[in-house]
PyMOL commands that place a pseudoatom at each C-alpha (Angstrom):
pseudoatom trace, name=CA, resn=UNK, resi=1, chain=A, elem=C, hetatm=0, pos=[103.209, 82.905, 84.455]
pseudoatom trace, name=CA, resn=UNK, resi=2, chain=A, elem=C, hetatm=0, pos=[100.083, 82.661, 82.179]
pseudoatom trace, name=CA, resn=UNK, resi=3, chain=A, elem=C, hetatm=0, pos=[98.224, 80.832, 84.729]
pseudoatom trace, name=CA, resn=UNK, resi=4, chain=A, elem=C, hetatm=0, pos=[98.991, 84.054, 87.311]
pseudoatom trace, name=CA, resn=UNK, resi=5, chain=A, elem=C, hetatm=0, pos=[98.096, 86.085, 83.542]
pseudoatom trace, name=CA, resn=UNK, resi=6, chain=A, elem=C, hetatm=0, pos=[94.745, 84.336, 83.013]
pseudoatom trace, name=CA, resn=UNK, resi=7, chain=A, elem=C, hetatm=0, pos=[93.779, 85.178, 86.578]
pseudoatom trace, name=CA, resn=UNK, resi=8, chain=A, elem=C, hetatm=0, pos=[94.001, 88.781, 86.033]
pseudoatom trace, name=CA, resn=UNK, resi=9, chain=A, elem=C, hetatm=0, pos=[91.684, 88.301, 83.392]
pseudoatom trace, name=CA, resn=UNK, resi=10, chain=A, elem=C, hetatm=0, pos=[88.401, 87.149, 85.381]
pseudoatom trace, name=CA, resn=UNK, resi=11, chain=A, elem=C, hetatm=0, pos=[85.859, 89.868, 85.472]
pseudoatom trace, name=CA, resn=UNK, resi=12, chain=A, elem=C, hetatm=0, pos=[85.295, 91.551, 88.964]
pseudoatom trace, name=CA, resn=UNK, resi=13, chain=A, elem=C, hetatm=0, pos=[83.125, 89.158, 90.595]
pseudoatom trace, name=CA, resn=UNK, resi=14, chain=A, elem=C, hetatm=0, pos=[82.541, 89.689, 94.827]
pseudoatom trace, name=CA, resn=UNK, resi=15, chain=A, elem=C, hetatm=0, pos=[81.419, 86.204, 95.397]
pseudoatom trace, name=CA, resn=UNK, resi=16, chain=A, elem=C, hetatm=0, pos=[84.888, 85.382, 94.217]
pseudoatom trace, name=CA, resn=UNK, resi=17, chain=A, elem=C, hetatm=0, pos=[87.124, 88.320, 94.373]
pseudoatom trace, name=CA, resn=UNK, resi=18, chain=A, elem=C, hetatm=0, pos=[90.784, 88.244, 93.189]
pseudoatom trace, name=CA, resn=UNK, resi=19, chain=A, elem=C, hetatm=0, pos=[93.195, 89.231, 95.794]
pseudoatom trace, name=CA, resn=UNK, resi=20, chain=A, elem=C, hetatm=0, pos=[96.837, 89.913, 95.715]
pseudoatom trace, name=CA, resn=UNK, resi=21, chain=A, elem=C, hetatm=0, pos=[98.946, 89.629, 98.879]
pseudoatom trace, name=CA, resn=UNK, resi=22, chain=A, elem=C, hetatm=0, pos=[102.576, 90.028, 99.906]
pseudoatom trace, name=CA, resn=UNK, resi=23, chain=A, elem=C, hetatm=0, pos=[105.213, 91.064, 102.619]
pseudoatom trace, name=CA, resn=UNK, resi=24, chain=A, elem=C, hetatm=0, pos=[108.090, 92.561, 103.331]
pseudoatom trace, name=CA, resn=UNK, resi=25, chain=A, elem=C, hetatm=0, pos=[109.682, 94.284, 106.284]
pseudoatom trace, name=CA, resn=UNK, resi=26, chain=A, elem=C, hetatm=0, pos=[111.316, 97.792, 107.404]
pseudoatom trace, name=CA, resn=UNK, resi=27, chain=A, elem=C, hetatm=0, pos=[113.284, 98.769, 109.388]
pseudoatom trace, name=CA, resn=UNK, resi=28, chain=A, elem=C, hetatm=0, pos=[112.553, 100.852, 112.752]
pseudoatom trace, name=CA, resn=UNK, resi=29, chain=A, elem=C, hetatm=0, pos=[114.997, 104.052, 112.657]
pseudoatom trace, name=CA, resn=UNK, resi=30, chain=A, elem=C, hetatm=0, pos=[115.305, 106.675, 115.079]
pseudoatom trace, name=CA, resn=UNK, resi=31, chain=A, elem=C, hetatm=0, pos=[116.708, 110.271, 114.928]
pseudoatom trace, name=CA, resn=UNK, resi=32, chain=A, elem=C, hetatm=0, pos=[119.851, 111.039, 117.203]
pseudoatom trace, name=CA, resn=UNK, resi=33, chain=A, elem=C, hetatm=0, pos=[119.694, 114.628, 117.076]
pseudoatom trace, name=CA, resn=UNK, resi=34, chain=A, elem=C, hetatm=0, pos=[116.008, 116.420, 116.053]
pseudoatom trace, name=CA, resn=UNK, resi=35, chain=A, elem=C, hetatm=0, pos=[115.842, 117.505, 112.889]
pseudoatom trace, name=CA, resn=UNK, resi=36, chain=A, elem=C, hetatm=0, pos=[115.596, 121.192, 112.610]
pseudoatom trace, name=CA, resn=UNK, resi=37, chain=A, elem=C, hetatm=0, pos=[112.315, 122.386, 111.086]
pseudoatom trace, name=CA, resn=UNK, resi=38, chain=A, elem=C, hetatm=0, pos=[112.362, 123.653, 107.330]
pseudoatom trace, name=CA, resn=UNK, resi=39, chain=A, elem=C, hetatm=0, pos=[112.156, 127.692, 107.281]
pseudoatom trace, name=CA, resn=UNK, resi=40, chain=A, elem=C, hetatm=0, pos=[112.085, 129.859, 104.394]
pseudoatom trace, name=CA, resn=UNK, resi=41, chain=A, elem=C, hetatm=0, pos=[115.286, 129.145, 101.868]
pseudoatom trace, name=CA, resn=UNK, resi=42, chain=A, elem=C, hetatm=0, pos=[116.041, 125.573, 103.778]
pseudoatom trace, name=CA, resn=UNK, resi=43, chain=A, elem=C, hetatm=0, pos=[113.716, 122.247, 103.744]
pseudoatom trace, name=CA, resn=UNK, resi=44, chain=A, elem=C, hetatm=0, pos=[113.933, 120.476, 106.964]
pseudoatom trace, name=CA, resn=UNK, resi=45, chain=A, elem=C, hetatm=0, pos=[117.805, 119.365, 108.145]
pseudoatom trace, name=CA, resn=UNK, resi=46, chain=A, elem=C, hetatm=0, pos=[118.097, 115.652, 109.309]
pseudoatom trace, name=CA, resn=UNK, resi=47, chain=A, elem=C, hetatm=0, pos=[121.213, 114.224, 110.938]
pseudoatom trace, name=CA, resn=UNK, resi=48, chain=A, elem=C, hetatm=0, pos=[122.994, 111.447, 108.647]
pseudoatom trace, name=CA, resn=UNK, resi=49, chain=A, elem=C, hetatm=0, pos=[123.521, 109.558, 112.561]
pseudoatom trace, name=CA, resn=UNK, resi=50, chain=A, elem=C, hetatm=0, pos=[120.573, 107.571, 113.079]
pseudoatom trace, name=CA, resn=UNK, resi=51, chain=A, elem=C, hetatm=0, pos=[119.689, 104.427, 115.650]
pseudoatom trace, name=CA, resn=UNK, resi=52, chain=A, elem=C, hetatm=0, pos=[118.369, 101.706, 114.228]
pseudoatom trace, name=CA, resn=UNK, resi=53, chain=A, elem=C, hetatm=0, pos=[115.314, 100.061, 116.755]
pseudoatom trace, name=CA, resn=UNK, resi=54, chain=A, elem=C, hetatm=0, pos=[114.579, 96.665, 115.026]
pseudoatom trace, name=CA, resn=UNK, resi=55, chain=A, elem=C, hetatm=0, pos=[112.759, 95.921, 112.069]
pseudoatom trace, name=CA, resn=UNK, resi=56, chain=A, elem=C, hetatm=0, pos=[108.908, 95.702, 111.514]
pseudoatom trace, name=CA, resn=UNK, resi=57, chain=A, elem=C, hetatm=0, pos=[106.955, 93.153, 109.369]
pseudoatom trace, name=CA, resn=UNK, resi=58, chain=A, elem=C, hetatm=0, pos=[104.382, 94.663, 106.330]
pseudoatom trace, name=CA, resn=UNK, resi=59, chain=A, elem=C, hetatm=0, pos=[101.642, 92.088, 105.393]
pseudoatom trace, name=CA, resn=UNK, resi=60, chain=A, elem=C, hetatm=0, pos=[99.513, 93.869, 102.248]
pseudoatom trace, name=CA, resn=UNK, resi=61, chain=A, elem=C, hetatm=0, pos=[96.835, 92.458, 100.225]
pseudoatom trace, name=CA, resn=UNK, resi=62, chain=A, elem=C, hetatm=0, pos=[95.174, 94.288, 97.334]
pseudoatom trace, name=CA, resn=UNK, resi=63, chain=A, elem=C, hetatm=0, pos=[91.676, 93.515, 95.854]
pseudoatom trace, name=CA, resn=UNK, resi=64, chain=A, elem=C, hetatm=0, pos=[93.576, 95.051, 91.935]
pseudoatom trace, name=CA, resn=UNK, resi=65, chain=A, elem=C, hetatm=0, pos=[89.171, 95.204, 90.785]
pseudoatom trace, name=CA, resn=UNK, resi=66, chain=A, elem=C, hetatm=0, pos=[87.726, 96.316, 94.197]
pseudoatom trace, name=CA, resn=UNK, resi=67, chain=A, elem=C, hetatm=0, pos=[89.795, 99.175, 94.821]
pseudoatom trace, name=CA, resn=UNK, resi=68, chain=A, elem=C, hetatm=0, pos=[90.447, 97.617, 98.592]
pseudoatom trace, name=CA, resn=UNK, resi=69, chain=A, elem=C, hetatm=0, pos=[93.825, 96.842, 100.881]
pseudoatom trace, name=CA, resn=UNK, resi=70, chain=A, elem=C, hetatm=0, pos=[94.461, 96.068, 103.748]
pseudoatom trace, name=CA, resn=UNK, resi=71, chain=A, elem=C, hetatm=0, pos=[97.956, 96.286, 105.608]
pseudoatom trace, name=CA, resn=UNK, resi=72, chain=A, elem=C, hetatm=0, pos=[99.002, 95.280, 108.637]
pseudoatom trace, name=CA, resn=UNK, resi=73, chain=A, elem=C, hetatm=0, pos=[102.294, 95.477, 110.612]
pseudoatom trace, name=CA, resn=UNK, resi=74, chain=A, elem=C, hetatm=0, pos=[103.254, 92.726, 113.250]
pseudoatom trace, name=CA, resn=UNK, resi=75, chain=A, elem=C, hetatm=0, pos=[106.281, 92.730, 115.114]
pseudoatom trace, name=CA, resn=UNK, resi=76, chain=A, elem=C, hetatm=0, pos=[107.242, 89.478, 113.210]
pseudoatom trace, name=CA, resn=UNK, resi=77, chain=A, elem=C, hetatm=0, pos=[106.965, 87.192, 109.999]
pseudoatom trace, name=CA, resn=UNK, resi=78, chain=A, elem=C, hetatm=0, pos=[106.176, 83.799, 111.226]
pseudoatom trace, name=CA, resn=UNK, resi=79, chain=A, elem=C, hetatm=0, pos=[103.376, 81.004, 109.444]
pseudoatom trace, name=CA, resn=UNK, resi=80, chain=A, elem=C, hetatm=0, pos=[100.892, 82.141, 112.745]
pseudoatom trace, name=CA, resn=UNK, resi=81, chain=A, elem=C, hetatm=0, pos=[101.123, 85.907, 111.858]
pseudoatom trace, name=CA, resn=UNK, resi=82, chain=A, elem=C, hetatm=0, pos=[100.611, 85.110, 107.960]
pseudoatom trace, name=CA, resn=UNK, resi=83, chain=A, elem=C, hetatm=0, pos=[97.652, 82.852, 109.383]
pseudoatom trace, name=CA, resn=UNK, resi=84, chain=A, elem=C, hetatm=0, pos=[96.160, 85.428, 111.489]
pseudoatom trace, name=CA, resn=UNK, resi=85, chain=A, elem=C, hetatm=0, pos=[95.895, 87.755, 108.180]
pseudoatom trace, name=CA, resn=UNK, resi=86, chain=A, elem=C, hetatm=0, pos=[94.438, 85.085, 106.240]
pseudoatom trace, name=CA, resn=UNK, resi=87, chain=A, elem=C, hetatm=0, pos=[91.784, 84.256, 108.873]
pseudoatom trace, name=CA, resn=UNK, resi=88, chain=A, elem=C, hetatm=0, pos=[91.028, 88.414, 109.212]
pseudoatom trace, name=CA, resn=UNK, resi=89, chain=A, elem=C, hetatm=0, pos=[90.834, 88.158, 105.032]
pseudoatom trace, name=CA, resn=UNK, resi=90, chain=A, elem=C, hetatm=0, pos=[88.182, 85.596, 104.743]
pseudoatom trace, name=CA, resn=UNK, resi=91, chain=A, elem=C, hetatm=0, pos=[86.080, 86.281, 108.305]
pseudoatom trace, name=CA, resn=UNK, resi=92, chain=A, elem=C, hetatm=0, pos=[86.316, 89.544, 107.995]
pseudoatom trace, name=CA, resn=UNK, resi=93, chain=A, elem=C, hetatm=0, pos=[87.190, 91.456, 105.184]
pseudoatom trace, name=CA, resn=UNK, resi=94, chain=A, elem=C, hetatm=0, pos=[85.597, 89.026, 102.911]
pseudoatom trace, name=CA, resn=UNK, resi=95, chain=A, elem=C, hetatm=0, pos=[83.042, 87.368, 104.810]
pseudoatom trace, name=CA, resn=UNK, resi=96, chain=A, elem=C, hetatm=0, pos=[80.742, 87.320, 101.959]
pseudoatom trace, name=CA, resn=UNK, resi=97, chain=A, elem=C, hetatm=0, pos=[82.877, 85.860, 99.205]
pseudoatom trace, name=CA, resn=UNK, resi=98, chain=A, elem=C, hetatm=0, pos=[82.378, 82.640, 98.606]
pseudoatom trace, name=CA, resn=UNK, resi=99, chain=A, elem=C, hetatm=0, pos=[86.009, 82.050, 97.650]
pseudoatom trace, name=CA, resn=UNK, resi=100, chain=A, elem=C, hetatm=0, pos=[89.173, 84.023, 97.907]
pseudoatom trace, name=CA, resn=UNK, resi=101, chain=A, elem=C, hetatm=0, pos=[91.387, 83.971, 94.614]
pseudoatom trace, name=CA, resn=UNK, resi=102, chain=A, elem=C, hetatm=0, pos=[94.013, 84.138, 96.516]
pseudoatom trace, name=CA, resn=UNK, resi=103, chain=A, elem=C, hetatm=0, pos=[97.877, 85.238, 94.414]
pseudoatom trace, name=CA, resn=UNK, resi=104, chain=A, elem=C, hetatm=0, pos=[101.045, 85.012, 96.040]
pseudoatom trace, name=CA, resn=UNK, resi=105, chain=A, elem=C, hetatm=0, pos=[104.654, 83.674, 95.959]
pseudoatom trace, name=CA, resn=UNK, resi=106, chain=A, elem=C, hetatm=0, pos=[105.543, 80.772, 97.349]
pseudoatom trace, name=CA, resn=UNK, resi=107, chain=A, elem=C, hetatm=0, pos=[107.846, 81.823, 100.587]
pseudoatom trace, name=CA, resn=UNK, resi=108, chain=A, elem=C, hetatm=0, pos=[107.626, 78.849, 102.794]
pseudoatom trace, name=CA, resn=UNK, resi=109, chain=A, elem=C, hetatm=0, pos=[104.896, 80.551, 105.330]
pseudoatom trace, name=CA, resn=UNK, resi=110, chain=A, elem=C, hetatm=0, pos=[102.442, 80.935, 102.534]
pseudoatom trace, name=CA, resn=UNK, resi=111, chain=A, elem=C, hetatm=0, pos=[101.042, 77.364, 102.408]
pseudoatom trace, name=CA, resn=UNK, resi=112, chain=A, elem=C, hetatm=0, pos=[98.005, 75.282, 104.038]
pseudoatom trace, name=CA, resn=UNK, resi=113, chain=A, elem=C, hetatm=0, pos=[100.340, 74.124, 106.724]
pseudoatom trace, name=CA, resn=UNK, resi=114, chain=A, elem=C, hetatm=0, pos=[100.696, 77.190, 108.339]
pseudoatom trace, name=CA, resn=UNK, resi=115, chain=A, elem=C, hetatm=0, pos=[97.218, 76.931, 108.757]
pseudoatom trace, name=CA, resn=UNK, resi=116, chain=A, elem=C, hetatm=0, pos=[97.236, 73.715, 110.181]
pseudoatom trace, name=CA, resn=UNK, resi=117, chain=A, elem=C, hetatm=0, pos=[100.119, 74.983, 112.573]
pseudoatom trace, name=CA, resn=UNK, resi=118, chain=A, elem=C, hetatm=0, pos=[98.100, 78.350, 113.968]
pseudoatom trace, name=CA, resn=UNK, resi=119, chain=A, elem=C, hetatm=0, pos=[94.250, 76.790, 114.019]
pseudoatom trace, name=CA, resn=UNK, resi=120, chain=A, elem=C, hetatm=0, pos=[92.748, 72.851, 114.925]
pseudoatom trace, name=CA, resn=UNK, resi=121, chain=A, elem=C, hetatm=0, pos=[92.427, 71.446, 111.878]
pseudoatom trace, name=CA, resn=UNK, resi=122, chain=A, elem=C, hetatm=0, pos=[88.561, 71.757, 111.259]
pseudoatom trace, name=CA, resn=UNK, resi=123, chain=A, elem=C, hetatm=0, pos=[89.135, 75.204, 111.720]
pseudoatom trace, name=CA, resn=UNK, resi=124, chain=A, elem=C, hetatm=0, pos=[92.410, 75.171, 109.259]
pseudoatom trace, name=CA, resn=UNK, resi=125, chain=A, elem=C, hetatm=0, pos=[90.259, 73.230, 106.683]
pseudoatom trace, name=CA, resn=UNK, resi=126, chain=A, elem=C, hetatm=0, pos=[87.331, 75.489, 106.759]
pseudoatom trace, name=CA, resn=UNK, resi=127, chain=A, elem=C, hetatm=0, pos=[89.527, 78.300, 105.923]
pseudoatom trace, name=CA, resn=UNK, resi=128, chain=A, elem=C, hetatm=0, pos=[91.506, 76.035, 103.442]
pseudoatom trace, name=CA, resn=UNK, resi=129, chain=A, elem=C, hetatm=0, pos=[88.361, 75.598, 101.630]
pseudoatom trace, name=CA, resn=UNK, resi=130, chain=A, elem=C, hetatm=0, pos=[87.458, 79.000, 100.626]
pseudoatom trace, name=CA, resn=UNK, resi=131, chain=A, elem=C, hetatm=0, pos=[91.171, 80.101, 99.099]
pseudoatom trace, name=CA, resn=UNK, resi=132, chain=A, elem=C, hetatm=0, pos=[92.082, 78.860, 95.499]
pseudoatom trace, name=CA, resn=UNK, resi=133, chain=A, elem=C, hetatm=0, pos=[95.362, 80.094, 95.760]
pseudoatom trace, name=CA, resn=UNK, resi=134, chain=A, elem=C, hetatm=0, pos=[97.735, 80.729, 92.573]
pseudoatom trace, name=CA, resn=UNK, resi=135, chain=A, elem=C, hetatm=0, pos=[101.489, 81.152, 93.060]
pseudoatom trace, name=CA, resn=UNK, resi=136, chain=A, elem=C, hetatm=0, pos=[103.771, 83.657, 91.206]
pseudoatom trace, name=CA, resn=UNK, resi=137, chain=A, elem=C, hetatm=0, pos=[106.700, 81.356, 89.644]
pseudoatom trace, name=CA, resn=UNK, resi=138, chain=A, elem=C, hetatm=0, pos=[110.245, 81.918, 90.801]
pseudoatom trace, name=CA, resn=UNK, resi=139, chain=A, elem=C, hetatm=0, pos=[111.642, 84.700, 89.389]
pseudoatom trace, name=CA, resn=UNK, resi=140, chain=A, elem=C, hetatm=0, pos=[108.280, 86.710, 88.748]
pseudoatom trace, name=CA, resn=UNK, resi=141, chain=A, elem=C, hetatm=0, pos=[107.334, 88.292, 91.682]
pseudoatom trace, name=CA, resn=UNK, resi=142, chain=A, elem=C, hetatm=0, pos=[106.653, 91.212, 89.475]
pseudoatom trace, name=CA, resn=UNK, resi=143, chain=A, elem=C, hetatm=0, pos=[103.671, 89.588, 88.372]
pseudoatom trace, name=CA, resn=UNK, resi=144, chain=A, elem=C, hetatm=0, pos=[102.056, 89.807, 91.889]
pseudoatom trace, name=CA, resn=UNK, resi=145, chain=A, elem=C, hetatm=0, pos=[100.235, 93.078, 92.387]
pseudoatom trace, name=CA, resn=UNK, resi=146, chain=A, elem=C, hetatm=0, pos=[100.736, 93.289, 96.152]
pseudoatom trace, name=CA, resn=UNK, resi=147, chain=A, elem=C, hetatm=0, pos=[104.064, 94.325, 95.478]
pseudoatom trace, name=CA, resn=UNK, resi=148, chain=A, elem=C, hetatm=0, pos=[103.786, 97.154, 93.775]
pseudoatom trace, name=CA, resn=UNK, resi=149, chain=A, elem=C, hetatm=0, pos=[101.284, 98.089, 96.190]
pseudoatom trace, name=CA, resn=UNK, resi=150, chain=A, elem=C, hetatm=0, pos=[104.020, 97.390, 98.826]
pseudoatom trace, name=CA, resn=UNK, resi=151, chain=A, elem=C, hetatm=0, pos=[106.468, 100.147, 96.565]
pseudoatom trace, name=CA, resn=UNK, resi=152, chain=A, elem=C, hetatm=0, pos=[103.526, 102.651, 96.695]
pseudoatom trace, name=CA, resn=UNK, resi=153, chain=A, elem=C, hetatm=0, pos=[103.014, 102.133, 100.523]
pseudoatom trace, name=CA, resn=UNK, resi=154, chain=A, elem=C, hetatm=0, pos=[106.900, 102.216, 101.082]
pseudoatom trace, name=CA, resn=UNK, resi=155, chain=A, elem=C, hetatm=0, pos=[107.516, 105.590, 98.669]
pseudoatom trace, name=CA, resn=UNK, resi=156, chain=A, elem=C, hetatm=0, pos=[104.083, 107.569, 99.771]
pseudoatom trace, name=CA, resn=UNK, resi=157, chain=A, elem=C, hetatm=0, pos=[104.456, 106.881, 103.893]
pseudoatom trace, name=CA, resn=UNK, resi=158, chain=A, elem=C, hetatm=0, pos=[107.262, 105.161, 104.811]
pseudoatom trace, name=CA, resn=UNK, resi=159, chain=A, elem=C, hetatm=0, pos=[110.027, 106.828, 103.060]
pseudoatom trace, name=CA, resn=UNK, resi=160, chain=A, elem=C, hetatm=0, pos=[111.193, 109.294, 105.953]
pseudoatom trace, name=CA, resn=UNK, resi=161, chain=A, elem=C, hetatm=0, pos=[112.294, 107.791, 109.481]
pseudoatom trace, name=CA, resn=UNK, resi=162, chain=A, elem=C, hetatm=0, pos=[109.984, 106.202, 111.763]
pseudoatom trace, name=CA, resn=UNK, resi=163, chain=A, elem=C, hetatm=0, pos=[111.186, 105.084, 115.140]
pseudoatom trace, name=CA, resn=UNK, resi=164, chain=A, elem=C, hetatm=0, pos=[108.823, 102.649, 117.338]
pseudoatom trace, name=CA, resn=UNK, resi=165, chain=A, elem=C, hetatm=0, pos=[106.116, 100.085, 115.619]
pseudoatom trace, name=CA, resn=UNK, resi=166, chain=A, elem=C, hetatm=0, pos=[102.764, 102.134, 117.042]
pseudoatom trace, name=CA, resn=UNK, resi=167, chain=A, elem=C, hetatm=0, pos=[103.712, 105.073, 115.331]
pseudoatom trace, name=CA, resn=UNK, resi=168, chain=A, elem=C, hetatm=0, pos=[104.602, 102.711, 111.987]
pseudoatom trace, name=CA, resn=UNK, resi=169, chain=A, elem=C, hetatm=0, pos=[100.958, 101.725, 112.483]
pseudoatom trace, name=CA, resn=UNK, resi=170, chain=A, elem=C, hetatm=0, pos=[99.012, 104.712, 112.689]
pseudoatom trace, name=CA, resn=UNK, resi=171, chain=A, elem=C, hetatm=0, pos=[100.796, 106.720, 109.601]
pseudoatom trace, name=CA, resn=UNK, resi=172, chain=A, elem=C, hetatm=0, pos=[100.079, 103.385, 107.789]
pseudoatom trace, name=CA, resn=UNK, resi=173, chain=A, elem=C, hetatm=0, pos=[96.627, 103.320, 108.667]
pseudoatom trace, name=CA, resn=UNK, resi=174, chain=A, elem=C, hetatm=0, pos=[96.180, 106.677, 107.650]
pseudoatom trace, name=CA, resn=UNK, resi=175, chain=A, elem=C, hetatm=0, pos=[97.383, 106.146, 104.194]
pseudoatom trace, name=CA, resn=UNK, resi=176, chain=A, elem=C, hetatm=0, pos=[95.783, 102.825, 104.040]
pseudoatom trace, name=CA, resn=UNK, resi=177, chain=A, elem=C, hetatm=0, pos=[92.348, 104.389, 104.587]
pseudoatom trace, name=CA, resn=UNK, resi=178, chain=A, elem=C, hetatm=0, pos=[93.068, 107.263, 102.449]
pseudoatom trace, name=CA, resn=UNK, resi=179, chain=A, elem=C, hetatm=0, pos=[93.893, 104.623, 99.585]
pseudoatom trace, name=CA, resn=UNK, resi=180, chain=A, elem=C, hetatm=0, pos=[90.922, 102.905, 100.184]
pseudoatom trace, name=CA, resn=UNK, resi=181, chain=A, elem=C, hetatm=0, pos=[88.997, 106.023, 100.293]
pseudoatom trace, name=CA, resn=UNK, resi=182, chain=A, elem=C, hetatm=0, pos=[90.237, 106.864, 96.872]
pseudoatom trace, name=CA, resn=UNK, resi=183, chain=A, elem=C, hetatm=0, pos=[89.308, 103.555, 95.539]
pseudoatom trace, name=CA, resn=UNK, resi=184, chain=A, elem=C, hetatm=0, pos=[92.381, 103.278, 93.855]
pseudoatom trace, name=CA, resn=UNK, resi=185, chain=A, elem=C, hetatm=0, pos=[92.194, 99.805, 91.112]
pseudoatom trace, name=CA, resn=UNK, resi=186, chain=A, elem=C, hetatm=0, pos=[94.990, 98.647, 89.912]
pseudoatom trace, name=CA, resn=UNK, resi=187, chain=A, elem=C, hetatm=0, pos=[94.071, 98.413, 85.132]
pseudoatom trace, name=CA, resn=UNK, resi=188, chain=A, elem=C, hetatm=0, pos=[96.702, 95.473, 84.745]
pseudoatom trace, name=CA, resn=UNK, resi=189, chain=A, elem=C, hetatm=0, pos=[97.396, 95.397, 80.853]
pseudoatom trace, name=CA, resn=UNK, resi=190, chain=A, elem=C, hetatm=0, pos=[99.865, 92.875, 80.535]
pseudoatom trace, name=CA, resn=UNK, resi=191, chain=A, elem=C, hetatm=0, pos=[97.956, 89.527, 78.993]
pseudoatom trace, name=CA, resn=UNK, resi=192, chain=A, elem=C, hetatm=0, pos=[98.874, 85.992, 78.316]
pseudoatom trace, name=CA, resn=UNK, resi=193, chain=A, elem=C, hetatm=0, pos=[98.673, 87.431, 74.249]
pseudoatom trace, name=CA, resn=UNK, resi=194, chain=A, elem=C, hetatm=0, pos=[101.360, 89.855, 75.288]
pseudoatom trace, name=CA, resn=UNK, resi=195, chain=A, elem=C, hetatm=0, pos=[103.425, 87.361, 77.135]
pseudoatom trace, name=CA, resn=UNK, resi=196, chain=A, elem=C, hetatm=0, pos=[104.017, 85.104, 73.899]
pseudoatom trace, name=CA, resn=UNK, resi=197, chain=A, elem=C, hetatm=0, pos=[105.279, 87.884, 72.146]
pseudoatom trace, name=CA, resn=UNK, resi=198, chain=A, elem=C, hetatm=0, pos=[107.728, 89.505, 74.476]
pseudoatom trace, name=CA, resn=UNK, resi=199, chain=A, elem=C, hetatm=0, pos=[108.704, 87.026, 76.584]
pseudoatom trace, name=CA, resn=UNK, resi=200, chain=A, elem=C, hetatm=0, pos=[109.005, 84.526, 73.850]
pseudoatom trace, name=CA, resn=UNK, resi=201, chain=A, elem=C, hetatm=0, pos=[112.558, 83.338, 74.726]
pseudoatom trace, name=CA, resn=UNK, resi=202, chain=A, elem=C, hetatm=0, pos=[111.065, 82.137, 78.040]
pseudoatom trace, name=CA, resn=UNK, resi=203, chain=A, elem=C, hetatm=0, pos=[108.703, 79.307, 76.119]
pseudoatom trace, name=CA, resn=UNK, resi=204, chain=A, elem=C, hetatm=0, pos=[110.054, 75.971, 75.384]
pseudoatom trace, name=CA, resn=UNK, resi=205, chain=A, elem=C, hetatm=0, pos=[111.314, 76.019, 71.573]
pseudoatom trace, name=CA, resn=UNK, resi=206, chain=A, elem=C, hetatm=0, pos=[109.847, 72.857, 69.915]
for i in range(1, 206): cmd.bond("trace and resi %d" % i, "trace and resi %d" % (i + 1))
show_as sticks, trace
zoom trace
């Protein structure tokens, strides 16, 4: 916890920017009946029936400092698509970093290997080399940023019904450039100081 904590703390530096990623998926659900437009005295009148189409897959990372994120949304969650997003993160996004401080938690995808498994391994061990990764401990995915970015994303755009993957990715473009737009940072308060004083039962007694 105070390692993930003490990270937080850095100062915004770009050369080695600290980024918070996650996933999570959603479900695809269509309307079996169109809703019937709000008019004055009524809001708009959905069907409880709905079809469910499959589920989509939400990869999010957050720059808390920068402002920045970035989501995308594959059709699944494998070790290549979290590989492909890493890859996009350093070549791309962050081209000029130096090193990614990368925080996460520690599902089985989110390792080196997966690296290893999508690229040849020069390739894997360039991109190995510019991630100093820090993993939320069981338990504390609260700690990771990227998910309450994830609750934002799900509560601002994808809380009403949306039925095929393309349109998923346009609304969530749209409010993923809005975001950006706004250069909304994330202040985290919470400190390691903090930490030994309310979550004292969680340190070993000696």
């Amino acid at each position: 916890m105070e390692d993930i904590l003490e990270v937080y703390e850095r100062p915004y530096n770009p050369k080695f920017p600290v980024v918070c990623m996650d996933e999570s998926s959603v479900q695809l659900i269509g309307e079996v009946q169109e809703p019937i437009p709000a008019a004055p005295g009524h809001p708009v009148l959905k069907d409880d029936e709905y079809v469910r189409n499959g589920v989509a897959s939400i990869l999010l990372e957050v720059e808390p400092l920068g402002g920045k994120r970035k989501v995308k949304i594959t059709e699944q969650r494998t070790r290549i698509d979290w590989a492909y997003f890493i890859k996009e993160m350093l070549e791309e996004r962050y081209a000029e970093a130096e090193k990614v401080i990368l925080v996460m938690d520690n599902l089985n995808t989110h390792n080196m290997a997966s690296l290893y498994t999508a690229f040849p391994p020069e390739e894997a061990r360039r991109l190995a080399g510019r991630l100093e990764i820090h993993y939320s401990p069981k338990h504390g995915s609260w700690l990771n940023i990227a998910e309450i970015e994830l609750s934002v994303l799900k509560r601002q755009c994808l809380a009403v019904r949306i039925d095929c993957i393309e349109k998923m990715r346009k609304e969530v473009e749209e409010w993923n450039i809005d975001r950006n737009n706004r250069q909304t940072k994330v202040d985290w308060q919470f400190r390691c100081s903090d930490a030994r004083i309310k979550l004292k039962r969680l340190y070993p007694k000696i």
